[in-house]
Every structure is written in C-alpha cells, then in structure tokens.
PAZAPA-4460 file (N, C-alpha, C; in steps of 0.05 Angstrom, whole numbers, plus 32768, in hexadecimal, padded with zeros to 4 digits):
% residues 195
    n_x    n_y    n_z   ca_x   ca_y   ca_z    c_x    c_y    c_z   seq   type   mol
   81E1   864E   8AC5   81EE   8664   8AB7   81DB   8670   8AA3     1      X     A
   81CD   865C   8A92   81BA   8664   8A88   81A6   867C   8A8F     2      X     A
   81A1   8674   8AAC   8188   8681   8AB8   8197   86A3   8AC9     3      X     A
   81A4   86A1   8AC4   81B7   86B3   8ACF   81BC   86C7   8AC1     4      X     A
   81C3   86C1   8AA9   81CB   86D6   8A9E   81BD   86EB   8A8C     5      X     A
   81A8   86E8   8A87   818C   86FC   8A88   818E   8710   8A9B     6      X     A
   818C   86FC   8AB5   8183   8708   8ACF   8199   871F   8AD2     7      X     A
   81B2   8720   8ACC   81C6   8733   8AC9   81D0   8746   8ABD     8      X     A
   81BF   873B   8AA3   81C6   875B   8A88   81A3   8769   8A96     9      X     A
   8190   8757   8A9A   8181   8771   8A9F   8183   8783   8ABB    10      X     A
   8192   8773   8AD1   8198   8786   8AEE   81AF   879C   8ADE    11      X     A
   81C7   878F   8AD0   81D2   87A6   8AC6   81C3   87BD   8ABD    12      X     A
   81BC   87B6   8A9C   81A5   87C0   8A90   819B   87DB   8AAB    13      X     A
   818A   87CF   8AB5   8181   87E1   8AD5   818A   87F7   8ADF    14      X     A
   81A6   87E7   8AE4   81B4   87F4   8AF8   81B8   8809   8AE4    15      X     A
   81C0   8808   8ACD   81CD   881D   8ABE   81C0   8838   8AC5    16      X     A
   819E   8831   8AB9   8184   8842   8AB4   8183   884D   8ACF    17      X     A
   8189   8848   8AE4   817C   8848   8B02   8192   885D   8B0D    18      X     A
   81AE   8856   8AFB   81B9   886D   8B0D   81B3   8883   8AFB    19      X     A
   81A5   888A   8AE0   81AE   88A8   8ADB   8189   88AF   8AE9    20      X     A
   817A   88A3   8AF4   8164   88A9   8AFA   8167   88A3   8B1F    21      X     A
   8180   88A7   8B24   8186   88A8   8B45   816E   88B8   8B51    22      X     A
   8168   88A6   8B6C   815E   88C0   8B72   8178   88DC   8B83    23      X     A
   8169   88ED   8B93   817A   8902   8B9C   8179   88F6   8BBD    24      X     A
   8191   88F5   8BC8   819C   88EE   8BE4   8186   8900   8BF1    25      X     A
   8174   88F3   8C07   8167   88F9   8C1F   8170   890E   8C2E    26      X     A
   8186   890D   8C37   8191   8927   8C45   81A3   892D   8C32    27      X     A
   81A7   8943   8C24   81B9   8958   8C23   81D6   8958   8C2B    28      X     A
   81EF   8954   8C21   8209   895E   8C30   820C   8978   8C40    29      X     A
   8214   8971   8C50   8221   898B   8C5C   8228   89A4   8C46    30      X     A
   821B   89B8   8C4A   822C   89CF   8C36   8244   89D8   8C46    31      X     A
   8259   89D3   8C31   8274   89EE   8C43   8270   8A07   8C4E    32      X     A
   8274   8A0B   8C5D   8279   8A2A   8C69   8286   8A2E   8C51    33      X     A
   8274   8A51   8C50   8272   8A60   8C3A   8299   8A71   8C46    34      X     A
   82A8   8A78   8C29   82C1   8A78   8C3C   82BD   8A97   8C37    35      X     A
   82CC   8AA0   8C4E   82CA   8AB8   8C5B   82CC   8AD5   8C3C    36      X     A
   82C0   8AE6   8C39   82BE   8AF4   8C20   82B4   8B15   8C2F    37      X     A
   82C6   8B29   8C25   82B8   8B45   8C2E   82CA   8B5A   8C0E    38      X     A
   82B1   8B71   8C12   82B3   8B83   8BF8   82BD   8B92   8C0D    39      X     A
   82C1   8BA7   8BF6   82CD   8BC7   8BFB   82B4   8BD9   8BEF    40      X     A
   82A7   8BED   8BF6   8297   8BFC   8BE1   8296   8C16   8BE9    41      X     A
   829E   8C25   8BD7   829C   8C48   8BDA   8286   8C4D   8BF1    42      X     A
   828A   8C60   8C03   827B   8C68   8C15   8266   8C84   8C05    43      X     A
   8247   8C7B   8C01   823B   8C96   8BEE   8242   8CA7   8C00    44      X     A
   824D   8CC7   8BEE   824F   8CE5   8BF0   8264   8CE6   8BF5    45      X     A
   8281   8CD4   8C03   8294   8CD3   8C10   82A8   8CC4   8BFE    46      X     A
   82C0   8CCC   8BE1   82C9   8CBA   8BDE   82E6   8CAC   8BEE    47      X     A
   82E9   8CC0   8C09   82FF   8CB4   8C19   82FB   8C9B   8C31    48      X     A
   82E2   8C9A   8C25   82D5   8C88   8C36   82CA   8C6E   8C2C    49      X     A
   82CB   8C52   8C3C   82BB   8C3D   8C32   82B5   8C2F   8C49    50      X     A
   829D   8C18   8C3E   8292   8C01   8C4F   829F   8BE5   8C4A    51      X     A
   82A8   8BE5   8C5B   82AF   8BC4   8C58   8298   8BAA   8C67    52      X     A
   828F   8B9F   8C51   827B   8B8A   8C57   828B   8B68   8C4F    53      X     A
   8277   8B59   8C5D   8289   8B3F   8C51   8271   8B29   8C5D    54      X     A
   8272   8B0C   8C5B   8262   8AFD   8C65   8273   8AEA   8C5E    55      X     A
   8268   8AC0   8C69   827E   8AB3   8C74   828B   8AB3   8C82    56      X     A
   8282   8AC6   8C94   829A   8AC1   8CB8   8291   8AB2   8CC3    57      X     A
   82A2   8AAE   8CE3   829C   8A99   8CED   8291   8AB0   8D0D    58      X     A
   827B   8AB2   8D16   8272   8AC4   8D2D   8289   8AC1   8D42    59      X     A
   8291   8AA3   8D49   8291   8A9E   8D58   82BB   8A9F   8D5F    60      X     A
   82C1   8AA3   8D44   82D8   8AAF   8D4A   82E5   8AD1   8D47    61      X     A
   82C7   8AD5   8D54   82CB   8AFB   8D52   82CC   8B0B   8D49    62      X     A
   82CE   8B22   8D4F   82D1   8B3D   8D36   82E8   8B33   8D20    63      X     A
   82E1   8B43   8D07   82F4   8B44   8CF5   82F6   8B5D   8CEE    64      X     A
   8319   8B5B   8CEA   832A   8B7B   8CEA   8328   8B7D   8CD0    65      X     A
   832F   8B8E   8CC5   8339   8B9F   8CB5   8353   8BA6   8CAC    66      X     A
   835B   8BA2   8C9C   8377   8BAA   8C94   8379   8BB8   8C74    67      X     A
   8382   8BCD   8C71   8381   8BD6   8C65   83A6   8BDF   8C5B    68      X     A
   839F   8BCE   8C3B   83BD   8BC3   8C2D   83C9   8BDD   8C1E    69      X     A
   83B6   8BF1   8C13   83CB   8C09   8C05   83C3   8C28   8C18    70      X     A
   83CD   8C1B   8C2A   83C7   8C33   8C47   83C5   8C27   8C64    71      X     A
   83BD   8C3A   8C75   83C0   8C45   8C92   83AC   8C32   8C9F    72      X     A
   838D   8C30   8C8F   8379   8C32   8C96   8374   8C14   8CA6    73      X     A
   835E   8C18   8CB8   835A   8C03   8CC3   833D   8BFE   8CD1    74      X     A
   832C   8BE8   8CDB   8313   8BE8   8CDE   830E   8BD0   8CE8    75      X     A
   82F5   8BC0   8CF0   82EC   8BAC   8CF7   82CC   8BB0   8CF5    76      X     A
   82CC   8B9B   8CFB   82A8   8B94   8CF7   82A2   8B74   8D03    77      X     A
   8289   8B7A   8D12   8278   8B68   8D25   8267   8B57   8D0C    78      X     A
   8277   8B37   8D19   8267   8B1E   8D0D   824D   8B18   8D11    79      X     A
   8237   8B18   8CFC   8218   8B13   8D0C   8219   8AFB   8D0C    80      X     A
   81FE   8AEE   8D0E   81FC   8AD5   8D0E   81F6   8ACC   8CED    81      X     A
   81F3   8ADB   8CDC   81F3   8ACF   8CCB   8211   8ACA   8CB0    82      X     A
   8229   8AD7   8CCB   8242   8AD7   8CBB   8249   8AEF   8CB1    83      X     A
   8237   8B04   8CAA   823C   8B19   8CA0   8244   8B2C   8CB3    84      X     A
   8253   8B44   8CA9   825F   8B58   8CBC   8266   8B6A   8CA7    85      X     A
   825F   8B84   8CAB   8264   8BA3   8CA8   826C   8BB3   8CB4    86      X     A
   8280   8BC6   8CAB   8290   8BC9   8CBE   8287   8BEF   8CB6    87      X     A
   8297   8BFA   8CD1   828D   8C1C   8CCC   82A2   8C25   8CB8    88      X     A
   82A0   8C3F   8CB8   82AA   8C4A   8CA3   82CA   8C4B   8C9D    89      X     A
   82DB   8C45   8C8E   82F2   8C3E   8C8B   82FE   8C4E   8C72    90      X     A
   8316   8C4E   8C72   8324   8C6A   8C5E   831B   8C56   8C46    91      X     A
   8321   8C65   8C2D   831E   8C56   8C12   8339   8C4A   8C09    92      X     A
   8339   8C34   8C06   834E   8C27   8C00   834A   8C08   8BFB    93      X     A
   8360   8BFB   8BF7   8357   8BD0   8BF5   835D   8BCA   8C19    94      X     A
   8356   8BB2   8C15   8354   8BA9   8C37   8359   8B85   8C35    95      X     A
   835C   8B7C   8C45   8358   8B5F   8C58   834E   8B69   8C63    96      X     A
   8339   8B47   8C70   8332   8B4E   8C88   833F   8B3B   8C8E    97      X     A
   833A   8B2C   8CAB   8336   8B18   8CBC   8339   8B1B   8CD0    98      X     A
   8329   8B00   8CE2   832B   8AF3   8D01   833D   8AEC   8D10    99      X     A
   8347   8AF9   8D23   8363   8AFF   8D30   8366   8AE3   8D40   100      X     A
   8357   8ACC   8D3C   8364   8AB5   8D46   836C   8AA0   8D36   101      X     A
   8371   8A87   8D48   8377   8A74   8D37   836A   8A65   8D29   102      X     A
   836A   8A65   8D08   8352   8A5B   8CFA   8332   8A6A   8CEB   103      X     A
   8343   8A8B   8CF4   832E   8A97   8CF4   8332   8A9F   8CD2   104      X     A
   8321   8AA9   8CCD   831A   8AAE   8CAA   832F   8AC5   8C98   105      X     A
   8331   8AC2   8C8C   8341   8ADD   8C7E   833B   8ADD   8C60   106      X     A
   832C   8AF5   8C53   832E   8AFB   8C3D   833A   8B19   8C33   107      X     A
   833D   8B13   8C17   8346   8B35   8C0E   8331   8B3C   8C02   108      X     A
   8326   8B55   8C0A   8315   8B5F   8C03   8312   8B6B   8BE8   109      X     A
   82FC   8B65   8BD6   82FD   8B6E   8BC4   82E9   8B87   8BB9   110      X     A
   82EE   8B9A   8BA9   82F3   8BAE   8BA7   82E8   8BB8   8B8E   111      X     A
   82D5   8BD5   8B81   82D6   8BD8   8B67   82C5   8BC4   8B4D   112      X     A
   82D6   8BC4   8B3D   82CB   8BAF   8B29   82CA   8B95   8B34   113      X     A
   82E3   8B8C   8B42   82E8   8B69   8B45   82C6   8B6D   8B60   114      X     A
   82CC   8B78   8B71   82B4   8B78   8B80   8290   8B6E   8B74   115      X     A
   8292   8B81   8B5F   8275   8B81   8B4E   8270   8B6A   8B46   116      X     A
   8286   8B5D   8B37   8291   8B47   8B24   8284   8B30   8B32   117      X     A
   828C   8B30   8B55   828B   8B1B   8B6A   8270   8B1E   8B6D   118      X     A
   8262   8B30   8B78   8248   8B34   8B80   8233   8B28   8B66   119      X     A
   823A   8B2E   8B50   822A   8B2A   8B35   8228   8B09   8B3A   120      X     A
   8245   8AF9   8B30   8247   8AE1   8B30   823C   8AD5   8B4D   121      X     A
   8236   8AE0   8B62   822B   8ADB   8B73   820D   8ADA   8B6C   122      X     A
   8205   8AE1   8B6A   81E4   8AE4   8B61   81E5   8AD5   8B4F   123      X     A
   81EC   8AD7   8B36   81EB   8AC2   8B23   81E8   8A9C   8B31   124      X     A
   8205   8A98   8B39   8203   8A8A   8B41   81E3   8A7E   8B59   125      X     A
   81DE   8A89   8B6B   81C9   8A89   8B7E   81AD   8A83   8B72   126      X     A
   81AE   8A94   8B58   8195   8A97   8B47   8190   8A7A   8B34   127      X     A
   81AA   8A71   8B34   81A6   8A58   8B16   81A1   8A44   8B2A   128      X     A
   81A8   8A41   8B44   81A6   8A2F   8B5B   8190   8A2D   8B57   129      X     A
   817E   8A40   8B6A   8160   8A47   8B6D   8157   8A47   8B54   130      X     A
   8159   8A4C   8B35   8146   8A42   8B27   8142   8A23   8B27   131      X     A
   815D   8A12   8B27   815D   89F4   8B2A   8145   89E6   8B32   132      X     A
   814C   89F9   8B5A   813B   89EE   8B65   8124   89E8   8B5D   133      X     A
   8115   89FE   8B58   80FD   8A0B   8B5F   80F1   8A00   8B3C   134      X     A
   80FE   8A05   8B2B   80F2   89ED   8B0C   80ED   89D4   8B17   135      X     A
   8105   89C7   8B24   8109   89A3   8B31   80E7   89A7   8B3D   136      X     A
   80E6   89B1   8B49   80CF   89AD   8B6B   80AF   89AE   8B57   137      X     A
   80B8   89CD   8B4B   809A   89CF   8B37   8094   89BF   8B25   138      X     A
   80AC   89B3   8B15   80AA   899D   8B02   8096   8983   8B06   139      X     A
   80A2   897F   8B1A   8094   896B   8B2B   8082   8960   8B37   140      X     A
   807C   897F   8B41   805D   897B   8B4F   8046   897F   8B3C   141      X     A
   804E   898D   8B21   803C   898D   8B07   803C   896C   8B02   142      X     A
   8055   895C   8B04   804D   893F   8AF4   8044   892B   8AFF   143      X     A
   8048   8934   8B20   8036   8928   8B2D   801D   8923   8B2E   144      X     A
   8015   893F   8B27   7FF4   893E   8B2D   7FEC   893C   8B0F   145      X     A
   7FFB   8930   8AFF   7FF7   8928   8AE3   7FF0   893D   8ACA   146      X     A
   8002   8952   8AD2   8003   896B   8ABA   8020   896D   8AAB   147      X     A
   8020   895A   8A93   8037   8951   8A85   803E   8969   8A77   148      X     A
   8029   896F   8A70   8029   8985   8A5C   8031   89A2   8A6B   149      X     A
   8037   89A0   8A82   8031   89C4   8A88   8050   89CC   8A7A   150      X     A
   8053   89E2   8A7E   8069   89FE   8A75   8076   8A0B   8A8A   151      X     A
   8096   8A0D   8A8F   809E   8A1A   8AA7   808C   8A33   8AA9   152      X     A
   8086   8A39   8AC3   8083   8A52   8AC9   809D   8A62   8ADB   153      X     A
   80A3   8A75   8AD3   80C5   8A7D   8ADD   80B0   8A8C   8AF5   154      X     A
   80C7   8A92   8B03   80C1   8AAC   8B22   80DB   8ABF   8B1C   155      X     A
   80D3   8ACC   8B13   80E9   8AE0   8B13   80F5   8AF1   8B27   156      X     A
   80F3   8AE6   8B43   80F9   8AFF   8B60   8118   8AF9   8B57   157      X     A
   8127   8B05   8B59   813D   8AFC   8B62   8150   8B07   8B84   158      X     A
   8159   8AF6   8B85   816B   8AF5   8BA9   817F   8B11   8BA7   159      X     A
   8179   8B21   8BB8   8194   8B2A   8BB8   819E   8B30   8BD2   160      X     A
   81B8   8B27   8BD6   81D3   8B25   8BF6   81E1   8B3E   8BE4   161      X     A
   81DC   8B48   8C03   81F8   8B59   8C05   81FA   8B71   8BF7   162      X     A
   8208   8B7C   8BE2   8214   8B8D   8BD2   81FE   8B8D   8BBD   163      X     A
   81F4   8B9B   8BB4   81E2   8B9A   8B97   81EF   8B8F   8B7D   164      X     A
   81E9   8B7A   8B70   81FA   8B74   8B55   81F2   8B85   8B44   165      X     A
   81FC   8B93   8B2B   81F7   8B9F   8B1B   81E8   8B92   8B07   166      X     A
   81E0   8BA9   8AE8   81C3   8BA6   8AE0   81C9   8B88   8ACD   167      X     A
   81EE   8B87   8AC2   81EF   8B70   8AB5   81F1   8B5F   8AC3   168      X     A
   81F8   8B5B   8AE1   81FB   8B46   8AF6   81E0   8B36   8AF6   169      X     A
   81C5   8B47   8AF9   81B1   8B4B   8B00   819F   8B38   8AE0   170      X     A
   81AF   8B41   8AD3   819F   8B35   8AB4   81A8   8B11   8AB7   171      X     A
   81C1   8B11   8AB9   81CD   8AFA   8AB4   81C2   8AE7   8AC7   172      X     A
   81BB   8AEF   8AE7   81B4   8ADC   8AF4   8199   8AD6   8AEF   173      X     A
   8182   8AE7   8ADF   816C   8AE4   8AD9   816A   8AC5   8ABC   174      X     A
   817F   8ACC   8AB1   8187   8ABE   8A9D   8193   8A9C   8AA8   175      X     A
   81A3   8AA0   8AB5   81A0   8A8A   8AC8   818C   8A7C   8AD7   176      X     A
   8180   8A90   8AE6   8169   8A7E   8AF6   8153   8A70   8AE0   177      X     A
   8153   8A7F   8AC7   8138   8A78   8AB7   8142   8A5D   8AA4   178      X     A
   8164   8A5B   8AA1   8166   8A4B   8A90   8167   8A2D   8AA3   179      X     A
   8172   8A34   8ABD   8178   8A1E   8AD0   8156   8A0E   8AD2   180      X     A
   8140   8A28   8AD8   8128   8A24   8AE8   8118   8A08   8AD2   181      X     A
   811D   8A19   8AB5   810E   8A10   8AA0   8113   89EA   8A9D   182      X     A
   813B   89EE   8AA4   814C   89D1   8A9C   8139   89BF   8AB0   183      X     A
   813C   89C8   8AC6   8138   89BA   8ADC   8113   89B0   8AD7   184      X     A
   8102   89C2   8ACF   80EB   89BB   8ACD   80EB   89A9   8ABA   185      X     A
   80F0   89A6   8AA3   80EF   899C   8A95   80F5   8980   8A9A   186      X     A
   810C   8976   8AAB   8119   8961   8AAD   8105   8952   8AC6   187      X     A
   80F6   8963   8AD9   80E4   8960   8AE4   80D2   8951   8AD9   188      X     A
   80C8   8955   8AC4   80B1   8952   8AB5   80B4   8938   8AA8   189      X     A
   80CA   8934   8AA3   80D4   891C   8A8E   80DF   8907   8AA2   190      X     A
   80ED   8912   8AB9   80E8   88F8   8AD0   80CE   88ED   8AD8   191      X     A
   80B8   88F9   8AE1   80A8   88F8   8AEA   808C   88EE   8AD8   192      X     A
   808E   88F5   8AC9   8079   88F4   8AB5   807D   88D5   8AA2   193      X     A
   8099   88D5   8AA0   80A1   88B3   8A91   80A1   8898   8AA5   194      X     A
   80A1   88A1   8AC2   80A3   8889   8AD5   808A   887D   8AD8   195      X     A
***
C-alpha cells in the first residue's frame, strides 16, 4: 500500500495535466450536412424581379422548387454537385424552397436584412474557424523548428460563398479571424515550446 500510493496521486496528478494537453483525434468526425439554406435578392435594374440562391442540398434528391408565400410566384433551380442551386428569374416576393421527395430538404428563404444578417454571420463564422486553424498549424511549425519567440503573422484574404456580406459583415469576420488566428498561435507556441 505503501508503494502504491505515490504511484497513484502521480498517474492521477498526469492524467489530470494530460487531458487539458489532449492531443487532437487522428481522423476528424464526420461534419453534418450543411442543412439546406437559400436567399432571396433583388434582381439589379428589375425591382419585380429576384434570384433565388441557396446551398446544402442534397443533388441527388433533385431540383428544388420554389414557392413563393406572399404571391403567385413560382421557380426551381438545378442541384450542382456542390449543393448549391440558383434559380432564374422569379417575381419579387418571400419564398420556400424544397425537394419534392421523401426526406428531401426544405428551407424558408431568407430575404432583405435577415438575408445580409445570415450571409455576414456566415463569414464571420468561416473566418474565426480558418483563423484557428491556420494560427494552430503556424504556431507550431514556428516551435517546432525552435522559434519561441516569433509574433502571429495574420493573412488577411478572406473566403467569400455565395451572396457578398456587407462592409460591417466583412469587418467583423476580419476581427474574428485575427482574434481566433492570434488565440490559436499563441496557444501553439505555449504547447509546443513548454513540452
């Protein structure tokens, strides 16, 4: 018992330290299918007119219609392979879409401000991801090759899907990727550099 119980507060001890310095799982989980999402946007020169875009389909369960909720109007658009679909020109109004089978996708399209709102927080989001990454990776390979001392260097490209986010959409995800990029290097640096 004697000899034992050393041997146990320090595996504890260990274990404690070992899980917040986990490493990261080998393969990756499965990401969810992205769930089915399409805008509405003024058609330029035409305001009786719009485009309906969307991404998150499924190709393989076919065109997606159009429905259009404060009116007549109606439309569809061809699934690519990358989920996305645009549809031709359609009256101006709100809409659903969806896949006329069983299991197939359905969103309400959004529209206007809530539209912008989505597209912005879309980028945002995407941007603070990708700074993560990309600080984690650079962090790293600076402490590897034994440069404790270096300083994030940010990349400022940013991604953009789909719809253009606007100029505060556009600030915020910059603001994101640099605060995510910097966290992430940093923590890089301090894993890597203390082991």
């Amino acid at each position: 018992m004697t000899l034992f119980t050393p041997l146990m507060a320090c595996s504890l001890a260990i274990g404690a330290a070992a899980t917040g310095w986990a490493a990261t799982p080998k393969t990756a989980p499965a990401a969810a299918p992205a769930a089915p999402e399409c805008f509405v946007e003024a058609k330029a020169g035409d305001a009786t007119k719009a485009i309906v875009s969307g991404e998150g389909w499924d190709k393989a369960k076919g065109k997606v219609f159009l429905d259009q909720t404060d009116g007549t109007g109606a439309g569809s658009g061809t699934v690519g392979d990358d989920g996305k679909f645009t549809s031709g020109d359609v009256p101006a109004g709100k809409y659903t879409a969806f896949q006329n089978v069983q299991g197939g996708g359905k969103a309400t399209c959004l529209g206007g401000q809530a539209a912008q709102d989505a597209i912005n927080q879309k980028l945002i989001t995407s941007e603070r991801q990708r700074g993560a990454k990309e600080g984690f990776t650079d962090g790293k390979t600076l402490a590897q090759a034994g440069n404790c001392d270096a300083e994030p260097k940010l990349n400022n490209n940013q991604n953009f899907h789909g719809l253009v986010p606007d100029a505060a959409g556009k600030k915020q995800a910059k603001e994101a990727h640099d605060q995510a990029y910097t966290s992430a290097f940093d923590a890089a640096l301090k894993r890597y550099c203390t082991d």
